[in-house]
C-alpha positions as CSV (number, residue, x, y, z in Angstrom):
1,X,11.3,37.1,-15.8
2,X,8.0,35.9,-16.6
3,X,9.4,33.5,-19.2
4,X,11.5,31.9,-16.5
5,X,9.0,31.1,-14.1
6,X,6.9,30.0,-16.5
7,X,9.3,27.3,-18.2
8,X,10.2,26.7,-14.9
9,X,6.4,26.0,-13.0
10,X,5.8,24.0,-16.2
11,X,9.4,21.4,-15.4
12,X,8.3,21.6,-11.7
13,X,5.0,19.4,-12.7
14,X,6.8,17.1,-15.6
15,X,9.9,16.0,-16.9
16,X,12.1,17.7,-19.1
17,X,12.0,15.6,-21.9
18,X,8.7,15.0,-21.7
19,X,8.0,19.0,-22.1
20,X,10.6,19.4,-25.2
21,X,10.0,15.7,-26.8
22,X,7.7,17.1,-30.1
23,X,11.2,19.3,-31.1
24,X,13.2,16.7,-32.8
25,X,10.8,15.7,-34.7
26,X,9.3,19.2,-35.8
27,X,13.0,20.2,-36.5
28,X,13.4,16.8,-38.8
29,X,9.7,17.3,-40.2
30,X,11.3,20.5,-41.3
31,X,13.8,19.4,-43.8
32,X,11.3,16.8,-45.0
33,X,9.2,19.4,-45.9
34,X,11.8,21.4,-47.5
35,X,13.2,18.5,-49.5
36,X,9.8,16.9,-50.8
37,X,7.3,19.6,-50.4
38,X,4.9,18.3,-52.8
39,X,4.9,15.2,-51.2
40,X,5.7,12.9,-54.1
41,X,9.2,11.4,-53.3
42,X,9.0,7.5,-51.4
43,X,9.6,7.7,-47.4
44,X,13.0,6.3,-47.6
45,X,14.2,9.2,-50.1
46,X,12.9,11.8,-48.6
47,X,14.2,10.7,-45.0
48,X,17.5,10.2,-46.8
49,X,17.8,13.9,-48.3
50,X,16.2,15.0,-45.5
51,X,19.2,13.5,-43.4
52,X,21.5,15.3,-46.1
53,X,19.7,18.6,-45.9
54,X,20.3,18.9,-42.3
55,X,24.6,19.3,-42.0
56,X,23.9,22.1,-44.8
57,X,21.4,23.8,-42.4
58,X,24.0,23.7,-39.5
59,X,26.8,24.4,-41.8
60,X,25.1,27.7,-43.4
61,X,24.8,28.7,-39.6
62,X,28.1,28.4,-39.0
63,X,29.2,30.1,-42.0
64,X,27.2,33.1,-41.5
65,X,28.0,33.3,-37.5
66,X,31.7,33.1,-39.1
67,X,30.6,36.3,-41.4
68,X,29.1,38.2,-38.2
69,X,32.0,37.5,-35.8
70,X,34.8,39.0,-38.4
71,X,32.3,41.9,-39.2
72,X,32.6,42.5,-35.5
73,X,36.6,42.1,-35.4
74,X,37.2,44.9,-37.5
């Protein structure tokens, strides 16, 4: 309960997408990290693996919430 009225007294004095607009960028930041960590690949490589890495995330997801669900069906 306390969450709620929090995240909601917080969109009562902005906009939405003003409070959640630094996410897509942390969550792409991520897989740049992951896929250059050291820093040393060129900005338009590691933005292009980065791009790559991030249907594997999603797809590792989905495999593993595949797992779970037929764990649960038995």
């Amino acid at each position: 309960m306390r969450a709620t009225i929090a995240a909601l007294s917080r969109h009562t004095n902005c906009d939405g997408g003003q409070a959640t607009a630094a996410a897509p960028s942390a969550f792409m930041d991520r897989f740049e990290r992951e896929v250059d960590p050291s820093g040393t690949l060129s900005l338009a490589e590691t933005s292009r693996r980065a791009a790559l890495a991030r249907p594997v995330y999603f797809t590792k997801l989905a495999y593993q919430s595949a797992k779970a669900r037929a764990r649960r069906v038995r």
